[in-house]
C-alpha positions as CSV (number, residue, x, y, z in Angstrom):
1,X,-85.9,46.7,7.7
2,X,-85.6,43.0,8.2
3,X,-87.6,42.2,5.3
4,X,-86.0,44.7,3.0
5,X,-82.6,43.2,3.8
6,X,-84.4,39.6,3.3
7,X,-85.6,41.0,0.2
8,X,-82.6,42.0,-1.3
9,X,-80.4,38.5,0.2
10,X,-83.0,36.6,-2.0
11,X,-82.5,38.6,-5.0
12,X,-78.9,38.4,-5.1
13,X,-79.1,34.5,-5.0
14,X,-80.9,34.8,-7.9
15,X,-78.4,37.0,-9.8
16,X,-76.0,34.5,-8.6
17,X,-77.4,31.6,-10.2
18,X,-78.0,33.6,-13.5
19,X,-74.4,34.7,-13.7
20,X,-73.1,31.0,-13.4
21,X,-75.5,29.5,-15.1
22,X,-74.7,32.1,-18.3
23,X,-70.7,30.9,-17.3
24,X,-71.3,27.5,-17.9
25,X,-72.8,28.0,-21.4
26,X,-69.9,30.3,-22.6
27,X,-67.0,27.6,-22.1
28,X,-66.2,26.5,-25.2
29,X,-66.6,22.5,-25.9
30,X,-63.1,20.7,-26.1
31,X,-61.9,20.4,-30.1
32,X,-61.0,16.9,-30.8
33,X,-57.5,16.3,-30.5
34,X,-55.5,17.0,-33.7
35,X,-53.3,14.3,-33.2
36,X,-55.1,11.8,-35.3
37,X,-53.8,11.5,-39.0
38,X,-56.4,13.2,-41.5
39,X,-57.2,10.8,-44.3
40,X,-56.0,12.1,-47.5
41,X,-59.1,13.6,-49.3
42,X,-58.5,11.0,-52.4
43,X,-59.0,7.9,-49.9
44,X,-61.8,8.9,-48.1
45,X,-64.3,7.6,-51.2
46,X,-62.5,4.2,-51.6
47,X,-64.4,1.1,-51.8
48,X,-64.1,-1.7,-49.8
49,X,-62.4,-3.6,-53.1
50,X,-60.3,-0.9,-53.2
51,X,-59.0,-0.5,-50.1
52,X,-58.4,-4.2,-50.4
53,X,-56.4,-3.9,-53.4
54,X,-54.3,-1.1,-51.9
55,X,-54.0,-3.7,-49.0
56,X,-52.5,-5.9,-51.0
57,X,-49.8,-3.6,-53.2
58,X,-48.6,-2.6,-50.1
59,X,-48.3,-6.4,-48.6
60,X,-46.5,-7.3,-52.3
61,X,-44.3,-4.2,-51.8
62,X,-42.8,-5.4,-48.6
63,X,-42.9,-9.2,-49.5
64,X,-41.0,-7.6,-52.2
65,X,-38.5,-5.3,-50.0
66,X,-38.3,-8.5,-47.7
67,X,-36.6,-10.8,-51.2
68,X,-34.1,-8.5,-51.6
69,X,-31.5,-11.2,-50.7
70,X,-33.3,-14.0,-52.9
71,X,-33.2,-11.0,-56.0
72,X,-29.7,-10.9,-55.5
73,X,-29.0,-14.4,-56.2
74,X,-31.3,-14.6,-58.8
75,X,-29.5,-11.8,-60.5
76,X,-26.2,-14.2,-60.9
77,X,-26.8,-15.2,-64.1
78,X,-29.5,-14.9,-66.8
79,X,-30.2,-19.0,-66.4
80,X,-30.4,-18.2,-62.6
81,X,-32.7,-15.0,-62.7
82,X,-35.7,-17.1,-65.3
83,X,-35.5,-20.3,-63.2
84,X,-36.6,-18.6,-60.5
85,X,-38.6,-15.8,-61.3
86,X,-42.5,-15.6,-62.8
87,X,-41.8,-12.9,-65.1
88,X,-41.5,-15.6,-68.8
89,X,-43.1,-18.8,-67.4
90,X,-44.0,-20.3,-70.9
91,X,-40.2,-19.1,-72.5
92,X,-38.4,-20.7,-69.5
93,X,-40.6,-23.7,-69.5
94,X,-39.5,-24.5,-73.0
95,X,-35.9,-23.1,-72.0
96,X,-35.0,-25.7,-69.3
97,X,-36.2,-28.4,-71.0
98,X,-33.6,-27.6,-74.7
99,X,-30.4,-28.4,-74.5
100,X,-29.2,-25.1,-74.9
101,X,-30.2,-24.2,-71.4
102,X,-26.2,-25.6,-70.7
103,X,-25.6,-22.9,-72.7
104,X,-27.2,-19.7,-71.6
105,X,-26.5,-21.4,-68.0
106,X,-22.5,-20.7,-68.6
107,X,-22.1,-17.8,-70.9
108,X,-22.4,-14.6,-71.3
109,X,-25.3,-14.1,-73.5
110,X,-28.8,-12.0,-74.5
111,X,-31.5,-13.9,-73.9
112,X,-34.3,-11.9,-75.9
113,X,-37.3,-13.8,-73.5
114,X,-41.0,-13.7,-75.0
115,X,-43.5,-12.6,-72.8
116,X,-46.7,-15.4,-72.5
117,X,-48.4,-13.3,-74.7
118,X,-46.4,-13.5,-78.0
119,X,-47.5,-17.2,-77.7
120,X,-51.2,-16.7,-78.6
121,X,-50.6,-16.5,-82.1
122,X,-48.5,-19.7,-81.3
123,X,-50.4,-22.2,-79.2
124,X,-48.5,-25.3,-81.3
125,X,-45.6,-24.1,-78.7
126,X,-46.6,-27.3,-76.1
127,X,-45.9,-29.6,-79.0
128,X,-42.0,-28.9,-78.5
129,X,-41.8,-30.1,-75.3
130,X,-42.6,-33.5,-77.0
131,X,-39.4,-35.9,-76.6
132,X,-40.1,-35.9,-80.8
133,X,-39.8,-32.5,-81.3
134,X,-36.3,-31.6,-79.2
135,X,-34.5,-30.0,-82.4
136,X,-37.5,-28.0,-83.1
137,X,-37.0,-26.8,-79.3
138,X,-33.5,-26.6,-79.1
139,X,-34.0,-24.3,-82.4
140,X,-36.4,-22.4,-81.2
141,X,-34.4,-21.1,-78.2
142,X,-31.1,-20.5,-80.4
143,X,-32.9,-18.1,-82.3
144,X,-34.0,-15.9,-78.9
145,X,-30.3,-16.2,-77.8
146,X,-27.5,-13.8,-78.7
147,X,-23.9,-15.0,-77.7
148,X,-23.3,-11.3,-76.7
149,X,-24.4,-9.7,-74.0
150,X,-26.2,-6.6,-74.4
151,X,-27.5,-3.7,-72.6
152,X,-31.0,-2.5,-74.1
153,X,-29.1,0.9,-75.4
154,X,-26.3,-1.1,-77.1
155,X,-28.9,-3.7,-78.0
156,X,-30.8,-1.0,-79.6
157,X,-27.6,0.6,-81.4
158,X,-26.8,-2.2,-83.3
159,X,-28.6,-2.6,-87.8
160,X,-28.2,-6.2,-87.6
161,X,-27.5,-9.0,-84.9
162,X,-26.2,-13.1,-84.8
163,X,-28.4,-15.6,-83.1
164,X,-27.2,-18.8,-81.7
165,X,-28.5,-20.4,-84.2
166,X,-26.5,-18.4,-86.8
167,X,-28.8,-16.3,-88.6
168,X,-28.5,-13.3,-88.6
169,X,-31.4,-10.6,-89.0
170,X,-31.8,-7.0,-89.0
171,X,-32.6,-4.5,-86.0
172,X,-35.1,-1.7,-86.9
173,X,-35.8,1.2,-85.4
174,X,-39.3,2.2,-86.7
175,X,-42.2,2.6,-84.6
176,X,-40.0,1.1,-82.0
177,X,-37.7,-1.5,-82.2
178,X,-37.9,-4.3,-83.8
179,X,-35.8,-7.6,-84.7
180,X,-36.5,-9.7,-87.4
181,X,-40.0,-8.3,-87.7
182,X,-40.4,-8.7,-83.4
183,X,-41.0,-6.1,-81.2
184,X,-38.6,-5.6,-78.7
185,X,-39.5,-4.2,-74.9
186,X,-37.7,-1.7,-73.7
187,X,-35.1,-2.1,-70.8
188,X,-33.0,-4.9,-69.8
189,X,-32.8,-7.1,-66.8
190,X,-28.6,-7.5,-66.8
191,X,-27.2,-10.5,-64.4
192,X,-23.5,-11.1,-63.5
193,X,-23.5,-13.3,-66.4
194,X,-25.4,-12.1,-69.5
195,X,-28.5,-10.4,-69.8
196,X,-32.7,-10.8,-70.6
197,X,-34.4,-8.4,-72.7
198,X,-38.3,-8.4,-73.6
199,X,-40.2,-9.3,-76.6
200,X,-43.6,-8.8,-77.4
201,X,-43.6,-11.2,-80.3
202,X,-41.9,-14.3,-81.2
203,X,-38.6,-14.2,-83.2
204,X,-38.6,-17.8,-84.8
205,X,-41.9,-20.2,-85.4
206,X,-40.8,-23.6,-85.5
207,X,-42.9,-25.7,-88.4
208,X,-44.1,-29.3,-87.1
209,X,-43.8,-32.5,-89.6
210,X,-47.3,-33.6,-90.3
């Protein structure tokens, strides 16, 4: 009798151990914690280059929320807003140094502003800033000023406008606009005191004495 009931206390040890053994394999392994953002599935591939890049439009996005203040100021008058922005370099290079910087400074104008590419065709444009050449400069930036200041839509509604230097030439509408032959960018940068609109070409090309 003894070693029946030894027989059987032995066995159910066994059984024991089986049964927790089988319980410790069934509990389910923790899931990682769902807490942590997913990467969007279109970032997941990026390169290092251009994570950097992303990197950097978002540090120019907040150096440009954190200017705000600066735009504001810059936005006081069309003089103001080119002297102290990046967006014409070569046009407001050529601009501060004519005499009729006094006047866009002080009146209510359109300045239609170049962009540094409509000078390629144009690279004799350094020579005006010669102390030779300042009527061929001051020239030069009468014909990219209007003595009205325009929006782009009533820029754009008008056949024919008068420069500053007092010719006047026609506004076109085909294949986009166009004065005087020059394409004209769309929008308008408008300041307390007169306004900037693009161009993609040049409006007047000074001619140099030889």
């Amino acid at each position: 009798m003894t070693k029946i009931l030894t027989t059987l206390s032995f066995c159910t040890c066994i059984l024991f151990s089986a049964c927790s053994s089988i319980d410790s394999k069934d509990v389910a392994t923790p899931l990682p914690s769902t807490d942590k953002k997913e990467i969007p599935e279109g970032l997941k591939d990026l390169s290092e280059a251009e994570k950097r890049g992303m990197r950097l439009i978002k540090r120019r996005q907040d150096e440009k929320n954190n200017t705000a203040q600066v735009k504001e100021k810059n936005l006081s008058s069309v003089y103001k807003y080119l002297t102290t922005s990046d967006e014409y370099p070569i046009f407001t290079a050529l601009m501060r140094k004519s005499a009729i910087s006094k006047h866009i400074h002080s009146h209510n104008v359109t300045v239609l502003a170049p962009v540094d590419k409509a000078f390629d065709i144009f690279p004799e444009y350094k020579y005006l800033l010669r102390p030779e050449n300042e009527e061929l400069l001051n020239a030069f930036i009468s014909y990219h000023v209007v003595d009205i200041a325009y929006e782009y839509k009533e820029f754009a509604d008008n056949t024919h406008l008068t420069v500053h230097a007092g010719e006047r030439f026609a506004l076109t509408n085909r294949d986009g606009i166009h004065f005087n032959g020059a394409h004209v960018r769309s929008g308008s940068i408008n300041t307390n005191l007169g306004s900037i609109i693009g161009m993609d070409d040049l409006i007047y090309y000074p001619k140099f004495s030889k």
